[in-house]
N, C-alpha and C positions, 0 to 999 in steps of 0.2 A: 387597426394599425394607425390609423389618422389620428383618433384619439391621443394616443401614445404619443407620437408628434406634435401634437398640438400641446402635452402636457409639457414637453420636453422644450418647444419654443417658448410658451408662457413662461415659465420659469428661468430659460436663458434671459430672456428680453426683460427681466426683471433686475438680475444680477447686472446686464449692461448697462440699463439705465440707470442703477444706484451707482456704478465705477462713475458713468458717465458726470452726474448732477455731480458727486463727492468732485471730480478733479475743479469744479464752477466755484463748491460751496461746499467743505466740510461739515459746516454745520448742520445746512440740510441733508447732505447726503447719508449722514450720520441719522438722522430721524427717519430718514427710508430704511436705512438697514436695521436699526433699534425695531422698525414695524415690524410684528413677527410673519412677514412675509409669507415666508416659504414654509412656516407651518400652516398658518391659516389658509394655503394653497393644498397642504399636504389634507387638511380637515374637509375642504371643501374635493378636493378628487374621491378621498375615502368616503364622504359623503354620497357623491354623485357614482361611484363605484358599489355601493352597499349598502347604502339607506342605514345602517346600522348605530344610533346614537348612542349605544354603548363603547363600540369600540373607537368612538370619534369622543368623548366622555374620556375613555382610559389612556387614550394617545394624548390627548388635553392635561389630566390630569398627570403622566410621563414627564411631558414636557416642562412642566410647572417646574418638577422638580429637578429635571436636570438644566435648564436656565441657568440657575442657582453656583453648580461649576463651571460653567462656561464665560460666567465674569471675570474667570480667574486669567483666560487670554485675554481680556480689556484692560486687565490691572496690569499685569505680567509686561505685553508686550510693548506700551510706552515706557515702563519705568524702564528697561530693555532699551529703549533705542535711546531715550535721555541719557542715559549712561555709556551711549557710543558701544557697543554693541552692534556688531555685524545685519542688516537688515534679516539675511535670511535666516541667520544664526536663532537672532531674538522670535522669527517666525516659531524657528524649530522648539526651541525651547519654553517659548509661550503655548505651545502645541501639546508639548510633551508634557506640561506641569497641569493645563484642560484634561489631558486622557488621563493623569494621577487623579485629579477631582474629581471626574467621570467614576472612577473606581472605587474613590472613597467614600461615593455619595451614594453610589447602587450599595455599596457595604453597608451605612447608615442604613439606608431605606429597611432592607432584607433584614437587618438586625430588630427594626422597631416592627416587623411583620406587616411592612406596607405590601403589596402586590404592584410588579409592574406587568 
């Protein structure tokens, strides 16, 4: 159970510290949250959980490729708020047009016979 805890503080104290530094310096705080953080935490638990470098290998190589739609919230939701669009609106909607990417990109994948 401490483990558990401890994985669940590491991981908040990461998210806070990146709000925190972005409200100083967007640009830096912008370079923490671009660092693939919370994967490279997620590789290094399943790591220390399993020893298994396969499936830290196929969560790796998962990742890669859904990266790919998930730029579609960085494009989506500034051009969204430049255009005065409601904050939480452009959230929603930058959110929603991510989980359409999300689904077109597993579609791709499954169609060219990749394996997730």
């Amino acid at each position: 159970m401490g483990y558990y805890i401890f994985k669940i503080g590491m991981t908040t104290c990461l998210v806070i510290l990146i709000s925190e530094v972005a409200k100083r310096s967007s640009l830096v705080g912008a370079i923490l949250a671009s660092v693939p953080l919370i994967s490279i935490l997620a590789i290094l638990w399943l790591y220390i959980e399993t020893r298994d470098v396969d499936k830290i290998s196929s969560l790796s190589s998962n990742v890669f490729w859904l990266v790919l739609p998930s730029l579609i919230f960085f494009i989506a939701l500034p051009f969204l708020l430049k255009n005065d669009i409601h904050f939480y609106l452009s959230i929603l909607i930058s959110t929603l047009m991510t989980v359409a990417g999300y689904g077109l990109m597993i579609r791709l994948i499954t169609q060219l016979g990749l394996k997730f």
